[in-house]
Structure formats: structure tokens, C-alpha cells
C-alpha positions in Angstrom: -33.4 17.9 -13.1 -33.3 14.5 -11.7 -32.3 14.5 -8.1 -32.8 11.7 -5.2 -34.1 12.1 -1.8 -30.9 12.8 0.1 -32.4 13.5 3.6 -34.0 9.8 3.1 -30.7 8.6 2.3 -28.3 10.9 4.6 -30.5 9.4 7.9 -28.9 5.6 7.2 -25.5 6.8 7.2 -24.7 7.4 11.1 -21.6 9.5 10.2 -23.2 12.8 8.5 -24.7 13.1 12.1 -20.9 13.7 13.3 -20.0 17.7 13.6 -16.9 18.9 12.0 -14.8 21.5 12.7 -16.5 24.8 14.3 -19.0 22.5 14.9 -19.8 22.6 10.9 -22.2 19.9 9.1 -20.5 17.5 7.2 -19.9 18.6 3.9 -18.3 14.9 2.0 -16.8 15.5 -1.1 -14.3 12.6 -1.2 -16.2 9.7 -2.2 -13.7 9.0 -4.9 -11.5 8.2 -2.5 -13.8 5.9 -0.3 -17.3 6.4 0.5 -19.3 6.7 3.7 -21.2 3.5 4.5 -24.8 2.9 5.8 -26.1 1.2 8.5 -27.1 -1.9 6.3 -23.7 -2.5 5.6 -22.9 -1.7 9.5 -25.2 -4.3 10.5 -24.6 -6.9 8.2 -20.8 -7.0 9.0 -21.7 -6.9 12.8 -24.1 -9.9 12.0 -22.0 -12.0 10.4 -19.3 -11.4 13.0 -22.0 -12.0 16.1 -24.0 -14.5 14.5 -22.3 -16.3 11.8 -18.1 -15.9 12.3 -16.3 -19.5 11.0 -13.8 -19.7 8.6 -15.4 -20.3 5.1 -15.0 -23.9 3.1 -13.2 -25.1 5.8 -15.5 -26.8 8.6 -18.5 -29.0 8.4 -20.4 -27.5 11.9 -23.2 -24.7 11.6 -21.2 -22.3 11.6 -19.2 -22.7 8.8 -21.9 -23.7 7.2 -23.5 -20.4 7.2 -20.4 -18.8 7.1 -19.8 -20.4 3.7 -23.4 -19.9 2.8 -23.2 -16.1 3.7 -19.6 -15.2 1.5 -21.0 -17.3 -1.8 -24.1 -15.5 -1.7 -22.0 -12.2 -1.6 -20.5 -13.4 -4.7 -24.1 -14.6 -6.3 -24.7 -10.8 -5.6 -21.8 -9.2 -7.7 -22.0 -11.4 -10.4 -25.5 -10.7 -11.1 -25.1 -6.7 -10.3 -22.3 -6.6 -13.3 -24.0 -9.6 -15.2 -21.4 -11.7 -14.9 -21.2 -15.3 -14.1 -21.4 -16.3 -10.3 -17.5 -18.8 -10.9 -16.0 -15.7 -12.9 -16.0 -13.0 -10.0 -12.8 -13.5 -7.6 -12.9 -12.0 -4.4 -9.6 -9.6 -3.3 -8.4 -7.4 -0.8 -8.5 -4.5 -3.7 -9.2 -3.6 -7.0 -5.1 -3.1 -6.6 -4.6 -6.1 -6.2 -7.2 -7.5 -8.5 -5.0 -5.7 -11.0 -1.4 -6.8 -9.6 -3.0 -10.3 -10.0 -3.6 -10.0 -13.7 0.0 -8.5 -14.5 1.8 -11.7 -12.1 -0.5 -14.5 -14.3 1.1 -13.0 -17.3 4.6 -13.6 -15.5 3.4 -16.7 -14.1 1.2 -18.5 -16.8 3.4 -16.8 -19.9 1.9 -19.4 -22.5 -1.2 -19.5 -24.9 -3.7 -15.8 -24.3 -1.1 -15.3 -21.2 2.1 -15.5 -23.1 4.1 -12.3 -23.0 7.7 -11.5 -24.7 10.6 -8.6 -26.0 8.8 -6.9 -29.0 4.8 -7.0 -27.7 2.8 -4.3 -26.4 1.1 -3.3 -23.7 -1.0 0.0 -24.0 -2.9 2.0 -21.4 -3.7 5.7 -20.8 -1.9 8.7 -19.4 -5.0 9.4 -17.3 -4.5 5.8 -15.5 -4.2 5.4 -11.5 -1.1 4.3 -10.5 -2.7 0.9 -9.7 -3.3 0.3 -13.2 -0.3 1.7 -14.3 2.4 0.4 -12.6 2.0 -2.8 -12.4 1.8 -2.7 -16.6 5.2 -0.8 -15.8 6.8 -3.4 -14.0 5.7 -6.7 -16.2 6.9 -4.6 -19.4 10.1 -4.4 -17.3 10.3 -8.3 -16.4 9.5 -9.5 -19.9 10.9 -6.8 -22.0 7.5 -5.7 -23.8 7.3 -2.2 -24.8 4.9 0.4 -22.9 2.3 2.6 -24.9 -0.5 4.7 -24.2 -3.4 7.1 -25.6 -2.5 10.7 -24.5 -5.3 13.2 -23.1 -6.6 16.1 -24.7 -6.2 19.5 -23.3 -10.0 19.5 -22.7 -9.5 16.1 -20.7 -10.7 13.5 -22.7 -8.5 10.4 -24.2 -6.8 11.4 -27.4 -8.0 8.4 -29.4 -6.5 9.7 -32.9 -4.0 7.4 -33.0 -5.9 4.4 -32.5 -4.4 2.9 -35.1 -1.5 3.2 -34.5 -1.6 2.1 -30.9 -3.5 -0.7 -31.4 -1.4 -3.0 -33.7 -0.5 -6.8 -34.1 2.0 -6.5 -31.4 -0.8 -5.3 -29.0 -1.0 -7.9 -26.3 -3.0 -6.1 -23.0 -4.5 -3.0 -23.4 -5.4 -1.5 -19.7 -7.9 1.4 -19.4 -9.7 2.8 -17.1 -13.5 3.3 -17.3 -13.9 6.8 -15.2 -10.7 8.6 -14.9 -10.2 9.3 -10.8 -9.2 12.8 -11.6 -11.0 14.3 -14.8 -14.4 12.3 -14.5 -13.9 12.0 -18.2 -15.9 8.2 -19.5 -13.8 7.0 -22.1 -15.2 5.0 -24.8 -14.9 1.2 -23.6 -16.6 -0.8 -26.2 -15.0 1.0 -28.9 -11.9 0.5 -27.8 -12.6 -3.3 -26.5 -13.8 -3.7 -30.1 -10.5 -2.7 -31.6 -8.2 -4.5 -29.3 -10.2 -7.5 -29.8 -9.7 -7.0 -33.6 -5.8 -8.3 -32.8 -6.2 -10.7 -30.2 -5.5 -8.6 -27.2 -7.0 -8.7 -23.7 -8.8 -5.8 -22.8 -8.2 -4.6 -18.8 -10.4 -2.2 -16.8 -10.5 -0.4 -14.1 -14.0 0.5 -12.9 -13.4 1.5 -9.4 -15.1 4.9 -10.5 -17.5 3.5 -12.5 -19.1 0.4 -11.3 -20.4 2.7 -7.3 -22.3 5.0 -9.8 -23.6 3.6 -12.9 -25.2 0.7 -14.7 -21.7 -1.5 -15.3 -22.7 -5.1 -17.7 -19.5 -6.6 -18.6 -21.4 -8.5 -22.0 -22.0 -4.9 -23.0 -18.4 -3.9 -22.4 -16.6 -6.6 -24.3 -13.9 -6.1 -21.7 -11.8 -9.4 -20.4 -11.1 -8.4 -16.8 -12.2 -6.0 -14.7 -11.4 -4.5 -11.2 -13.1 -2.5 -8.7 -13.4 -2.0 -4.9 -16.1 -2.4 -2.4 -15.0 0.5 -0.3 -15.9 3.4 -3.1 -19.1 1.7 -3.3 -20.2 2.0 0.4 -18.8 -1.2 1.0 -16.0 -1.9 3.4 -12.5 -1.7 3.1 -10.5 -4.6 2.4 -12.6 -6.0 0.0 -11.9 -5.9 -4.2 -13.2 -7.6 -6.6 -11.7 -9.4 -9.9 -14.3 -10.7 -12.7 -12.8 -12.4 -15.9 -14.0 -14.5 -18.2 -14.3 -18.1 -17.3 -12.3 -19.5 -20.2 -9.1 -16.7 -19.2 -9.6 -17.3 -15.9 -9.4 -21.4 -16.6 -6.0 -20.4 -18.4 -4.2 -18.6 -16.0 -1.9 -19.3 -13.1 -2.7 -18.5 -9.5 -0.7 -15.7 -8.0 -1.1 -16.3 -4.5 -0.6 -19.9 -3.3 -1.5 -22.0 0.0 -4.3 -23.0 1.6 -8.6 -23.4 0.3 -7.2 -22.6 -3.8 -5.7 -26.3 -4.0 -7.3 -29.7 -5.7 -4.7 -32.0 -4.6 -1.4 -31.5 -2.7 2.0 -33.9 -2.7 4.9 -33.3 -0.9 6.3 -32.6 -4.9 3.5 -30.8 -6.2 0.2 -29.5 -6.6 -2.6 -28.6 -8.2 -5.5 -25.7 -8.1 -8.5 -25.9 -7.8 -11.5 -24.3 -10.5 -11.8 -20.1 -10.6 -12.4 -18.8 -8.2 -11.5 -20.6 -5.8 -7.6 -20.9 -7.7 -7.3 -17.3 -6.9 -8.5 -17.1 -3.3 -5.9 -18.7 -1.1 -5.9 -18.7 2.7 -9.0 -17.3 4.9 -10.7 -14.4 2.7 -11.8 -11.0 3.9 -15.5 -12.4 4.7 -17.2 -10.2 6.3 -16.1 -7.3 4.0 -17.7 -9.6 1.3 -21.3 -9.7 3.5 -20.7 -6.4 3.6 -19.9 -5.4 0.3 -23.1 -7.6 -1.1 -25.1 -5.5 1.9 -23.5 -2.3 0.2 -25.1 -3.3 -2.8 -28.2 -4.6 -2.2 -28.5 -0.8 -1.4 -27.7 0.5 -4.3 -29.9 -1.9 -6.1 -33.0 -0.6 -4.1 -32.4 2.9 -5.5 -31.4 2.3 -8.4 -28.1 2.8 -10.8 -29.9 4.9 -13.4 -31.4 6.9 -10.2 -28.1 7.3 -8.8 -26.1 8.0 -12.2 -29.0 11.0 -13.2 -28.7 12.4 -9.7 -24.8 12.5 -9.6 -25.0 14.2 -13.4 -27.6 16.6 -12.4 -24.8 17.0 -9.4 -22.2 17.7 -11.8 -23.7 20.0 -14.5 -24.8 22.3 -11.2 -21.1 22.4 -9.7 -19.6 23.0 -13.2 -21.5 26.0 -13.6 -21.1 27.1 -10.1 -17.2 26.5 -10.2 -16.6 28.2 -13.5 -18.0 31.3 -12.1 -15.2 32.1 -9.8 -12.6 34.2 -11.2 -9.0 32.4 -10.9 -10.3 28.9 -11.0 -9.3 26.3 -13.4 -11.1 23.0 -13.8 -8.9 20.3 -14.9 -10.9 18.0 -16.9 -14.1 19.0 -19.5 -16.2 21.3 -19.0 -19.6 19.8 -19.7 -21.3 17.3 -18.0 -21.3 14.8 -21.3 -19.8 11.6 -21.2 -18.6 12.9 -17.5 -19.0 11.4 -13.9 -19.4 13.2 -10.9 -16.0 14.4 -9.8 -14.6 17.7 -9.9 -10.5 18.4 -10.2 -9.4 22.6 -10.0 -6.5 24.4 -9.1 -6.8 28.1 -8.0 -4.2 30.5 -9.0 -1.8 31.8 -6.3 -3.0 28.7 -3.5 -1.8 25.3 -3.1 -4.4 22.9 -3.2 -3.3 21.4 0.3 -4.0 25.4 1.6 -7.5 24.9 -0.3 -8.4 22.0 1.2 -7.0 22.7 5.0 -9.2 26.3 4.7 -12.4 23.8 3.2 -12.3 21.5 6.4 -13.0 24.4 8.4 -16.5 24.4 7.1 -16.6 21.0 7.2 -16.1 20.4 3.7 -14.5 17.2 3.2 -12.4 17.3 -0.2 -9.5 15.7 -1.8 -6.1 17.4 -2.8 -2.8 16.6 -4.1 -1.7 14.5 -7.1 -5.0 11.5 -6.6 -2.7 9.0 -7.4 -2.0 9.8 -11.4 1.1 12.0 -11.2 1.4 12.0 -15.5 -1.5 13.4 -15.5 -0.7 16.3 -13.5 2.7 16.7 -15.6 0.5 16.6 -18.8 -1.7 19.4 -17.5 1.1 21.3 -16.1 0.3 21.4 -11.9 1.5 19.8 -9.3 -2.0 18.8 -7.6 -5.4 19.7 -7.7 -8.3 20.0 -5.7 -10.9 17.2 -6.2 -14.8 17.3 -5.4 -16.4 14.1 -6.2 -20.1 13.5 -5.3 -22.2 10.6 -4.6 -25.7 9.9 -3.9 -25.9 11.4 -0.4 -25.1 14.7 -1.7 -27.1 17.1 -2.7 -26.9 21.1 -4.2 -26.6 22.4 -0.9 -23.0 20.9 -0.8 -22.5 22.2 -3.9 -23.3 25.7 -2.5 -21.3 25.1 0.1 -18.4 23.9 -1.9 -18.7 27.1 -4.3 -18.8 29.7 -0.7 -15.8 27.8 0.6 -13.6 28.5 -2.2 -14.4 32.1 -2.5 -14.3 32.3 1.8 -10.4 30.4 0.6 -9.6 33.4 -2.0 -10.5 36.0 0.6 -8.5 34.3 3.6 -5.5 34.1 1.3 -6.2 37.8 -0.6 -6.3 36.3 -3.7 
């Protein structure tokens, strides 16, 4: 059992000193959905704002200077946390976003890696977000390319059987995500980075739910693109982040135009200036990006491998916890292998809105409904779920706490 000082952690996180309902501790279990932020990343936003504020790359006094100094240093700070290069990390508002911008270059650029027509392929997974689904959805619909994807097992993981099949010569894009939102199921990356490499196409991921809790190197990947947010990763909101390859990102067209992502401007034409830049039009979201490096900068000081051991230790106690209460179904595997720290469950005879309404009373923060990923919840037959997801400011008390509120749930509703 590997677990991390949460009382240590819990004190830099002004929120979980907040009473809930009933005047209940603050039980978080959402952190899939956005995560609490400490007061390092608190301060550094208000210190940029009080100290530092100027638009960046457009001023010559101090304070743009430092302003400018400030937002590239953020980016120094994700490029080196994901081993990237520092002019292959583009800064967004989202990893939505980051994603959209991918699927408009293929409309946009539509020549050499980018070109996209009738007959190619584009393959993703029927555990996918919406974010990196429909926007796959909606190019295959502008350029007439056909729409695949690897089903799900019954026991939650990706039904990679008929790889082959999937993965052909007409295989342009193949968009995946790393942690599924819902199951907590890790799918296989480089394995399947390898094989769509193997015909030429450009591998897509989104690692909102991976990148806040483990190790993520993008050499060891293989991928071409991928996509996460600051604000799972106890960063602010507002703030997303884009890294491609240099040589891709050289390729493609920008897909948001005006000012600070120009080279030189006619009254006829123009053109862009070098990635990132090309992709980073207008006065960016610079604060959130000082906040986002803050964010992790504290990560870094405990550790990935710390936090990733803590939040499986997390997970293996909740899954034997949860599967002791009669009536419960977990929705996603059962073991803690090759499986992040969230949590989906329905429980028979209560809506999961009910489950979570009765939770909050207790103070238990959780997510319900369809998280975004409505196939998936027609492949496994419900129309929502509960969803516990954990983080490194939990600890097994929440678990407990999580496990009495259910059964408290059954008994309110006689079930």
C-alpha cells in the first residue's frame, strides 16, 4: 500500500476547509470533472495579475516584458513535463478545443499528411468523450470519409480483436483516448500508435485523464497530437493545451486567424507565423497558463509515480469496498490493472441523479448522469451512472465515506 500524505496536501487547498451541507466535511469525488486547486496556483494567478498583467508579445515596456517572460516559461514547463519540445506545445482555451483545432486543419490544410477525402477512414473508440468524438463526426461529414471505431468489452476494456481490420490502408486519423472518463480503463497507446503508424495514419489522443495522474512522455507514446486541460490537473479553467509534432504542426493550417499568429500582413493576404505562435491568435488566456505551469510545478514536487501509486492503491480499496454492496453494478473492470482512479456504478431501483442529490448531503461530492459519452452508456445498457474519481487529496476515509453514503442512499430509498 502506497499512500501520500493527504493532511500535508489537503492544508494547501483553501476549499476542503469549506462545510458542506449539514455542515458535512467535504467529501470530492469529482476530480474527473475538474479538480480543486491549491494555493500555489491561487497565488501565482493573483501575481501575475498584481504584479505582472500586460498583454504578451505585444509591448516593449516592463511589463510586457515579464508578462511575455512569465507565459513562455509556462510553456518551457509543459513541454518538459510531457517531454515534448518547448515550439511543439500550443496553448488553448481547452483540450476541446485543442481537438476541434486538429479536425478544422484537416478541413483547412486538406493536402500532404492533412489531406482528407470520400473513401478514407477515420477510427476512434466507443468509450470516447464527446469532445473527441464529435468533432471526428462532423469532418467525416464535411469530407465524406467513413467513421469507424474499436467497440468495448463487457468487462470495459477496448475490444482490440479486430485490429486489423480497423486499421487498414484507408486509415487516415485514428483518435483514442488514453483514460476513458467513465470506465478508468488505460487502453493500450503504443500498441495501437504502432499499428496506425504502420499505414501512415496520424495518431490522436486525449489525455485529459491521463496526463493530472501519471507519468505521460509523448516519445514513449508514439502519438502525433495530443490534448489535455489544465483545469483536471489543478490548474485553472480556461486553459488547454495542444502538443504535436513540429514537422505536423509546420504542415498545417491555422484555425483561428487575427492578431500575434501572423508573419506578414497585406491588405490581399497573409502569412503565419512558426508553431506555436500560428495557432495562438489574439491575447491568450495568460494567467491560466502561469497558473497551469504553478499547477504543475506542484505535481512535480510530489511526484507522478507518487501520485499514480496512491490513486491505484485508491482504487483497488474502493473496488473492493463498492462490490460489497448488494445491488450495485460497477460499470467498467473490476480490477485495479491497467485502471485509473475513477469509479462509474448504477444501483438498481435509483437514478443516479437521486444517488448523487442523497451523497451531497454528506458532503460527498460525486458525478452523475451520462459524463459526456452517451454510446457508451447505450453499449452498457443505462442511461447514466454514478462516477467517483479520486485524486491525490483523497484518501480511504473518503472511500469509507463514499461506501456509507451509498448504503445510507439504499436505506433512504428502501431499496
Amino acid at each position: 500500500m502506497s499512500l501520500l500524505d493527504v493532511a500535508a496536501i489537503k492544508a494547501d487547498f483553501p476549499i476542503f476547509a469549506k462545510k458542506m451541507r449539514n455542515e458535512a466535511r467535504l467529501v470530492y469525488l469529482d476530480s474527473g470533472a475538474t479538480s480543486q486547486k491549491p494555493e500555489q496556483v491561487l497565488a501565482a494567478e493573483r501575481s501575475f495579475y498584481s504584479e505582472h498583467n500586460a498583454a504578451v508579445h505585444r509591448g516593449s515596456h516592463l511589463l510586457a516584458e515579464e508578462a511575455s517572460l512569465a507565459y513562455e516559461g509556462a510553456r518551457e514547463i509543459v513541454a518538459r513535463f510531457i517531454n515534448g519540445q518547448v515550439d511543439e506545445v500550443v496553448f488553448t482555451k481547452s483540450a476541446t478545443e485543442s481537438i476541434n483545432l486538429i479536425a478544422y486543419s484537416f478541413s483547412n490544410t486538406n493536402k500532404g499528411s492533412f489531406a482528407l477525402t470520400a473513401g478514407d477512414e477515420i477510427l476512434v473508440s466507443e468509450m470516447e468523450h464527446h469532445a473527441n468524438l464529435i468533432p471526428w463526426q462532423q469532418l467525416a461529414r464535411r469530407t465524406g470519409a467513413t467513421l469507424k471505431w474499436f467497440g468495448t468489452t463487457s468487462d470495459g476494456r477496448l475490444d482490440l480483436s479486430a485490429i486489423d481490420d480497423l486499421i487498414s490502408e484507408r486509415t487516415k486519423i485514428v483518435a483514442i483516448t488514453h483514460q476513458s472518463n467513465v470506465l478508468g480503463t488505460i487502453n493500450p497507446i503504443a500498441e495501437i500508435a504502432h499499428r496506425a503508424h504502420l499505414v501512415g495514419a496520424i495518431v490522436v489522443l486525449d489525455a485529459c485523464q491521463s496526463v493530472p495522474h501519471f507519468a505521460v512522455d509523448v516519445a514513449d507514446l508514439g502519438v502525433d497530437f495530443i490534448a489535455f486541460s489544465g483545469h483536471k490537473m489543478l490548474g485553472p479553467t480556461g486553459i488547454g493545451v495542444l502538443w504535436g509534432r513540429a514537422a505536423l504542426l509546420a504542415e498545417m493550417e491555422p484555425f483561428l486567424y487575427g492578431g500575434s499568429m501572423i508573419e506578414s500582413v497585406t491588405m490581399e493576404s497573409a502569412t503565419w507565423a512558426p508553431a506555436p505562435r500560428k495557432f495562438e491568435a489574439g491575447v491568450p488566456n495568460m494567467a491560466q497558463a502561469v497558473g497551469l505551469g504553478a499547477a504543475i510545478t506542484y505535481l512535480e514536487k510530489i511526484g507522478m509515480r507518487e501520485i499514480h501509486e496512491h490513486e491505484s492503491t485508491l482504487t483497488a480499496y474502493a473496488l473492493a469496498g463498492l462490490s460489497t454492496i448488494k445491488g450495485l453494478q460497477i460499470i467498467g473492470p473490476l480490477d485495479a490493472i491497467d485502471r485509473g482512479g475513477v469509479i462509474s456504478f448504477a444501483i438498481d431501483e435509483i437514478h443516479p441523479h437521486d444517488v448523487g442529490q442523497v451523497l451531497d448531503q454528506y458532503g460527498i461530492a460525486v458525478r452523475t448522469g451520462h459524463h459526456c459519452a452517451w454510446p457508451l452508456m447505450r453499449k452498457f445498457g443505462v442511461s447514466g451512472t454514478t462516477r467517483a474519481s479520486f485524486y491525490l487529496y483523497n484518501d480511504l476515509s473518503d472511500i469509507d465515506a463514499l461506501v456509507d453514503g451509498i448504503t445510507a442512499t439504499q436505506k433512504y430509498f428502501k431499496v
